[in-house]
ROGUTI-447187 format. One line per 5 residues: number of its first residue (from 1); for each residue x, y, z of N, C-alpha, C. Coordinates in steps of 0.2 Angstrom, whole numbers, plus 5000, padded with zeros to 4 digits. Example, Ala and Ser with C-alpha at 12.3 -4.5 7.8 and 13.67 -1.06 7.14 Angstrom:
# ROGUTI-447187
1> 5066/4972/5039/5062/4978/5039/5066/4984/5039  5064/4989/5035/5068/4995/5036/5064/5000/5039
This chain:
# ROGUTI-447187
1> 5425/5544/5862/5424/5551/5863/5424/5555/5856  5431/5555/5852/5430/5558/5846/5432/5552/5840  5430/5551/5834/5426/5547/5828/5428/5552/5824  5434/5550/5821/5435/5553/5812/5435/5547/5808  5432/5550/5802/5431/5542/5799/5431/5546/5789
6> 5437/5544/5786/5439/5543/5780/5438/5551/5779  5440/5555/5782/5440/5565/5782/5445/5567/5779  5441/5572/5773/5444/5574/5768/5444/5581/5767  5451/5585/5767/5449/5593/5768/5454/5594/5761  5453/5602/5759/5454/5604/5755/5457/5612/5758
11> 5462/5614/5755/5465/5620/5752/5464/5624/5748  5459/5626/5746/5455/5628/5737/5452/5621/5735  5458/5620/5729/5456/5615/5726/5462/5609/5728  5468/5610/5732/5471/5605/5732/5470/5603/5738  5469/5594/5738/5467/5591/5743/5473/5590/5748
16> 5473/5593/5756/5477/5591/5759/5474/5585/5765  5471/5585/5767/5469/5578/5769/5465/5572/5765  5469/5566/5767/5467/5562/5763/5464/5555/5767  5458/5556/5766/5455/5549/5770/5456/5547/5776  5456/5551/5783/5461/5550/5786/5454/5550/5793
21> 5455/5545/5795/5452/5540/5802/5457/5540/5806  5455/5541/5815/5457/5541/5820/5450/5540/5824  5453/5537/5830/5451/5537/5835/5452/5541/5844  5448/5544/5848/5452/5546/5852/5446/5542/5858  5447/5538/5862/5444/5536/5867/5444/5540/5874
26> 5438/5541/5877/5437/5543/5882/5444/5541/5889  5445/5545/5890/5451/5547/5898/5458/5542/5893  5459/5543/5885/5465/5543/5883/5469/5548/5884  5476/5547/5880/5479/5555/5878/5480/5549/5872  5478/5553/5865/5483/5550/5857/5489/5557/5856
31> 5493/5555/5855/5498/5559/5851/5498/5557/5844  5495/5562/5840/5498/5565/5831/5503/5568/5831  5507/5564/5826/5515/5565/5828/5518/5565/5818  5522/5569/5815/5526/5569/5808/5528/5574/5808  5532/5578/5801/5534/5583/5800/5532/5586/5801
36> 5535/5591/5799/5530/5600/5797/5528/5600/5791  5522/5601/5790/5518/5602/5783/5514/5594/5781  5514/5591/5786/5510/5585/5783/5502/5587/5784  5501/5589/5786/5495/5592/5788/5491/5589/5796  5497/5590/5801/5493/5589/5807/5488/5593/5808
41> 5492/5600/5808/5487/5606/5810/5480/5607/5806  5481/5606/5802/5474/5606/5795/5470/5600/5800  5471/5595/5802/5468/5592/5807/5463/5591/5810  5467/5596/5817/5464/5598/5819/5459/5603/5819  5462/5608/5814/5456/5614/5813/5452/5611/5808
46> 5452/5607/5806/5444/5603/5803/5442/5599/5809  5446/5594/5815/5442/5594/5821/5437/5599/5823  5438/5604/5824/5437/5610/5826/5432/5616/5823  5430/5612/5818/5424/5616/5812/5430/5623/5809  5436/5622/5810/5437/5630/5808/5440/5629/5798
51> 5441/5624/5797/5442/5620/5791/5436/5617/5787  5434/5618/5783/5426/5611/5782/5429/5606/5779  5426/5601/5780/5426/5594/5777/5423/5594/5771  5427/5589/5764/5428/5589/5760/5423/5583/5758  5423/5579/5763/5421/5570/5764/5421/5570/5770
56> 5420/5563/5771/5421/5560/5779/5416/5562/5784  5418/5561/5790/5411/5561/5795/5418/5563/5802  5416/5567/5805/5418/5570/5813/5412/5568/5819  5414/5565/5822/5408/5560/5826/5410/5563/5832  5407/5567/5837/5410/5568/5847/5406/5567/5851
61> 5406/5563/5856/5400/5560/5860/5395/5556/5857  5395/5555/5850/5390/5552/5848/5385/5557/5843  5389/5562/5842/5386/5567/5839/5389/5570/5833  5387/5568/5827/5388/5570/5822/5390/5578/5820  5397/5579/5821/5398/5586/5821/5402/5591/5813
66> 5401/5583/5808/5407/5586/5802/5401/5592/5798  5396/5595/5801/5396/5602/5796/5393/5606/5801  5395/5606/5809/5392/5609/5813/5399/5616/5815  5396/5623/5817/5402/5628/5816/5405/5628/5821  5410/5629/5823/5416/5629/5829/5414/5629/5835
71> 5407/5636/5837/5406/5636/5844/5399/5632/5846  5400/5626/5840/5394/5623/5843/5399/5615/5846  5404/5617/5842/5410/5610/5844/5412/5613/5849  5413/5617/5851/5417/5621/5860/5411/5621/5864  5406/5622/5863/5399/5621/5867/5397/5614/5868
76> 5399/5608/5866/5399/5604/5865/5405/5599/5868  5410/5602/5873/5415/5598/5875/5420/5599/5873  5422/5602/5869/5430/5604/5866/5434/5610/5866  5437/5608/5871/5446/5614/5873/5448/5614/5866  5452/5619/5863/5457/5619/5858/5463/5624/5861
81> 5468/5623/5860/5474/5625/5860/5480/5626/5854  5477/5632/5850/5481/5629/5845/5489/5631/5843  5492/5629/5840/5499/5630/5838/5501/5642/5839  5506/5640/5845/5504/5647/5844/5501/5651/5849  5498/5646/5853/5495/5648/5860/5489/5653/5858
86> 5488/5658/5855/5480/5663/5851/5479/5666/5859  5483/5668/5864/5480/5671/5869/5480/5679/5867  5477/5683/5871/5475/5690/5869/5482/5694/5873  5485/5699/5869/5491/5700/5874/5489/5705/5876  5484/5709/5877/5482/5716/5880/5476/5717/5886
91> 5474/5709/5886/5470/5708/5890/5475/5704/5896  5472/5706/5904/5476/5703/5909/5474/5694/5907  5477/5691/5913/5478/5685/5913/5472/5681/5915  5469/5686/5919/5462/5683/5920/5457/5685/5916  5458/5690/5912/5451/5691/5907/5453/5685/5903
96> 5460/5684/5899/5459/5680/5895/5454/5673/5898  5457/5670/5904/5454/5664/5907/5445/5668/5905  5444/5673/5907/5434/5673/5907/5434/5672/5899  5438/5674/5893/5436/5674/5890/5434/5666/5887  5438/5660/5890/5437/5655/5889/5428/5653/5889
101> 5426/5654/5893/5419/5655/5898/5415/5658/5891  5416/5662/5885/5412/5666/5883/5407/5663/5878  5410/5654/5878/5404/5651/5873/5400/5649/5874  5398/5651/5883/5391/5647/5885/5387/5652/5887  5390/5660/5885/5384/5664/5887/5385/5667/5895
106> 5384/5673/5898/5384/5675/5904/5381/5670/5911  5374/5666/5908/5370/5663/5913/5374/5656/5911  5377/5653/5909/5377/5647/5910/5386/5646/5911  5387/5652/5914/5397/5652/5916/5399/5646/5923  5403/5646/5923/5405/5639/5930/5412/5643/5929
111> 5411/5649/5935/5418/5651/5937/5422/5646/5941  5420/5642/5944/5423/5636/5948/5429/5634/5941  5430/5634/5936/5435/5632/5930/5440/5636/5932  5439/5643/5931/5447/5649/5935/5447/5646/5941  5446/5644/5945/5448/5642/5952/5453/5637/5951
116> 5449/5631/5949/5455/5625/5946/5461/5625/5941  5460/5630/5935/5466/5631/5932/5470/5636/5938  5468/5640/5944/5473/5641/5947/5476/5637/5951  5473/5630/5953/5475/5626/5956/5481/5623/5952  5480/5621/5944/5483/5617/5940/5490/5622/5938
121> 5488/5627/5937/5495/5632/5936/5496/5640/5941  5498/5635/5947/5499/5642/5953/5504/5650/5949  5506/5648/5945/5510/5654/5944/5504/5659/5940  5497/5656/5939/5493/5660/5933/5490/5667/5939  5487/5662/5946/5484/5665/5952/5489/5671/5952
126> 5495/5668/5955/5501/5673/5955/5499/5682/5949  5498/5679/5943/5499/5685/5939/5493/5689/5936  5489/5686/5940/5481/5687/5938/5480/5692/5932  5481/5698/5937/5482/5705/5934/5487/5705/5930  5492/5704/5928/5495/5706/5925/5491/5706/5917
131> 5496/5710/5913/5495/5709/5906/5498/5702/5902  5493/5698/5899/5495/5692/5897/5501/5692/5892  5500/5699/5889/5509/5699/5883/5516/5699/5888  5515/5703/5892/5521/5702/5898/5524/5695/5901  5521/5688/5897/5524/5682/5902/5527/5681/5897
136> 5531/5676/5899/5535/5673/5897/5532/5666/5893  5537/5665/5886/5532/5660/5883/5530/5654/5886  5533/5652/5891/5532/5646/5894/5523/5646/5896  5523/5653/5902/5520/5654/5905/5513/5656/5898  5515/5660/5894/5507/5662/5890/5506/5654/5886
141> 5509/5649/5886/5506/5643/5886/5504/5637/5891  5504/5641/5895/5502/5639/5902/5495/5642/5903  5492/5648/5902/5488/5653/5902/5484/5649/5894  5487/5647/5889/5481/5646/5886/5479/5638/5885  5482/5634/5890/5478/5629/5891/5475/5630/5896
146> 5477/5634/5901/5469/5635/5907/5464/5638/5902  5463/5642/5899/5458/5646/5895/5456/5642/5891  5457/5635/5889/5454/5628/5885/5448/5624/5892  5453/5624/5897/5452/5621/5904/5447/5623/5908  5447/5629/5907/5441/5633/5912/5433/5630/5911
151> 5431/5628/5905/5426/5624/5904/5424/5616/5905  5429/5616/5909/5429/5608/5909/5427/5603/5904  5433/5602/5897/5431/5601/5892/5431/5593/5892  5428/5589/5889/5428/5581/5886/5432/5580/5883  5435/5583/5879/5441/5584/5875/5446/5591/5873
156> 5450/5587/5876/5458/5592/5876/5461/5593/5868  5462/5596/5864/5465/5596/5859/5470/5601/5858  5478/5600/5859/5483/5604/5859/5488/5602/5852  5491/5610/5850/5494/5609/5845/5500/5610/5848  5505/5606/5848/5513/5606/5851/5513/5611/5855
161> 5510/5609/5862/5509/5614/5868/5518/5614/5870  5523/5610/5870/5530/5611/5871/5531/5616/5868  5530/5618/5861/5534/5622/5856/5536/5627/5859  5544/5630/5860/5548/5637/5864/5546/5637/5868  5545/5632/5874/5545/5635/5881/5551/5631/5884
166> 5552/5633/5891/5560/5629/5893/5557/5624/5897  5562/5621/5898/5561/5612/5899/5557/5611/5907  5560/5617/5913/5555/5614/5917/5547/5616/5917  5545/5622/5912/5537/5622/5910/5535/5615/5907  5540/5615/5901/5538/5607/5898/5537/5603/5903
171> 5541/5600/5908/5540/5596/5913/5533/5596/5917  5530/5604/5918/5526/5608/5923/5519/5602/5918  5519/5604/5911/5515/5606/5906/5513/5595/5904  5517/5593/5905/5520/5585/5905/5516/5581/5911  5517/5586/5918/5512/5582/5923/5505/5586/5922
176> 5502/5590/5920/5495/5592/5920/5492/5588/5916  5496/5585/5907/5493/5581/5906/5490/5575/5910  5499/5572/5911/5496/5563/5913/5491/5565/5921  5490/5571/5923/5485/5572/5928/5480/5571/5928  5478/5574/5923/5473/5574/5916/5470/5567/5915
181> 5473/5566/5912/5472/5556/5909/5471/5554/5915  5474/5553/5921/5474/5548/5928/5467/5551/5931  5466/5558/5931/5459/5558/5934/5452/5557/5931  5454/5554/5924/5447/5551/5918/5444/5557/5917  5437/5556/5914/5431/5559/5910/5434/5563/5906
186> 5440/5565/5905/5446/5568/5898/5448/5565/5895  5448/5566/5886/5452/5565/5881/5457/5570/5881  5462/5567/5879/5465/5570/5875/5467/5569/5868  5470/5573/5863/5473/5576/5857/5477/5578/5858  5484/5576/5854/5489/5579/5856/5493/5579/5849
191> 5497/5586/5845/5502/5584/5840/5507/5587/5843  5513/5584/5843/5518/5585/5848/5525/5583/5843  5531/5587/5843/5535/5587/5837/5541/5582/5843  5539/5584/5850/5544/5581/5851/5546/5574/5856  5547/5568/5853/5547/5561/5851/5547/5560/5860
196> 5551/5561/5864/5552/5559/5872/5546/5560/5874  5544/5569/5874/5539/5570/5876/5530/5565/5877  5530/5565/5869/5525/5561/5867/5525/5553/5871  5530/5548/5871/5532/5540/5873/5528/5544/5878  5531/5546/5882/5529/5546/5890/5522/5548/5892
201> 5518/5553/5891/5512/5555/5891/5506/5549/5886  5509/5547/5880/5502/5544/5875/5502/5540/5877  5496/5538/5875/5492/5529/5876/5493/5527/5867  5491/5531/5864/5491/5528/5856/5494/5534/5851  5499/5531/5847/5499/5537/5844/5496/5536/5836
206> 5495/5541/5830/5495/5539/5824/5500/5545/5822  5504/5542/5815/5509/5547/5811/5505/5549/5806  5506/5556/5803/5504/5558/5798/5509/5558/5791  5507/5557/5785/5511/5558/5780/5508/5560/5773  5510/5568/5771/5507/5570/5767/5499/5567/5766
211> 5497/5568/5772/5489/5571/5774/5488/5562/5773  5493/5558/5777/5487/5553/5777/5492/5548/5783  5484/5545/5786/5490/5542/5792/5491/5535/5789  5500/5535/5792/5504/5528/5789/5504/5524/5793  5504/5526/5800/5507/5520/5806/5502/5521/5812
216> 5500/5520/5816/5493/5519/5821/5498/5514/5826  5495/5514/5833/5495/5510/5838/5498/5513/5844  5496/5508/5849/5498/5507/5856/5503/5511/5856  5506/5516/5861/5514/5518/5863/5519/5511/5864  5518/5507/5869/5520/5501/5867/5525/5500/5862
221> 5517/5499/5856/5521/5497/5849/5525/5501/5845  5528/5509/5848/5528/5511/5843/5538/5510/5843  5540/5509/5838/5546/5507/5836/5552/5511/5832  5557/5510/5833/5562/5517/5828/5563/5514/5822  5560/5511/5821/5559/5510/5813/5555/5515/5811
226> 5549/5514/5816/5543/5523/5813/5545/5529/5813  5551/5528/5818/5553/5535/5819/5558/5539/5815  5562/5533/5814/5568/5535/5806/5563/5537/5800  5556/5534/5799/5556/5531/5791/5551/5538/5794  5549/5541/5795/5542/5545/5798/5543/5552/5800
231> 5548/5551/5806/5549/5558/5809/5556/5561/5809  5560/5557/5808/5567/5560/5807/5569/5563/5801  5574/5571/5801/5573/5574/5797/5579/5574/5794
């Protein structure tokens, strides 16, 4: 599904990605997993055309996308969710969801997308109207993975959809995933800070470290030696 291969970005002039290949196969979840500042997030915003490539090759469905711009990569099958949630807080709950809708153009929208994100998070249905600044963190990150959702993406890309929310949304946010994966024709992308989280949900994970990945594999494999020498602070 998505093909990175030896991807090189840059900050000005200083290189913060460094060569850096992954793989994400169709109806997996990977979890990108290491500290703060190794450059997950620079990552995915070069996944995402919002970064340019320095080097390397971004490959999605088979489609070479490392110098194509953002809303041709979201036209193209990809939700992003990034660190942060980016919902609008003045617009209600459902405008944001329509705005998910706004990369394909008035004639080519599939409202059927709001229906199922109210299916996947009944409390959104519940607040339709409301103003999206008025929820609660849990909830406006609930709200901007349905607004990734609405288009029914090929690929799911979340930047630590946990971050501040309380542990039974986590939970909420934990089954929508593996719901996700268990019903196929979805990838997932996942950078996730925290360690239980991630075992449970991923199929594969890669660590990052100072912009380059050290350790790859199976969940299975992954072991507390990677996680003392990688992710503990």
């Amino acid at each position: 599904m998505l093909s990175i291969q030896n991807l090189n970005v840059n900050y000005g002039e200083s290189r913060v990605l460094h060569d850096v290949s992954m793989d994400v196969a169709d109806g997996s979840v990977v979890c990108l997993m290491g500290r703060n500042g190794v450059g997950k997030t620079t990552l995915l915003k070069s996944i995402m055309g919002i970064l340019k490539a320095r080097g390397g090759h971004v490959t999605f469905g088979g489609a070479d996308m490392t110098t194509r711009p953002p809303n041709v990569r979201a036209q193209s099958g990809i939700g992003y969710v990034p660190q942060g949630r980016g919902i609008f807080p003045y617009l209600t709950v459902y405008e944001n969801l329509l705005m998910g809708l706004e990369a394909f153009g008035s004639k080519k929208r599939d409202m059927s997308g709001i229906d199922r994100v109210y299916g996947t998070f009944p409390v959104l249905k519940e607040m339709a109207g409301r103003t999206a600044g008025a929820l609660s963190g849990g909830q406006q990150q609930q709200l901007a993975i349905g607004r990734a959702l609405v288009r029914h993406p090929k690929l799911l890309v979340l930047d630590e959809p946990t971050e501040g929310v309380q542990p039974s949304i986590m939970h909420e946010i934990e089954n929508v995933i593996a719901s996700l994966r268990d019903d196929g024709g979805m990838a997932i992308l996942l950078v996730e800070q925290f360690l239980d989280f991630a075992l449970r949900v991923g199929d594969r994970y890669y660590v990052m470290e100072t912009g380059r990945i050290v350790s790859q594999g199976s969940m299975a494999e992954f072991s507390d030696d990677v996680a003392r020498e990688y992710l503990a602070v």
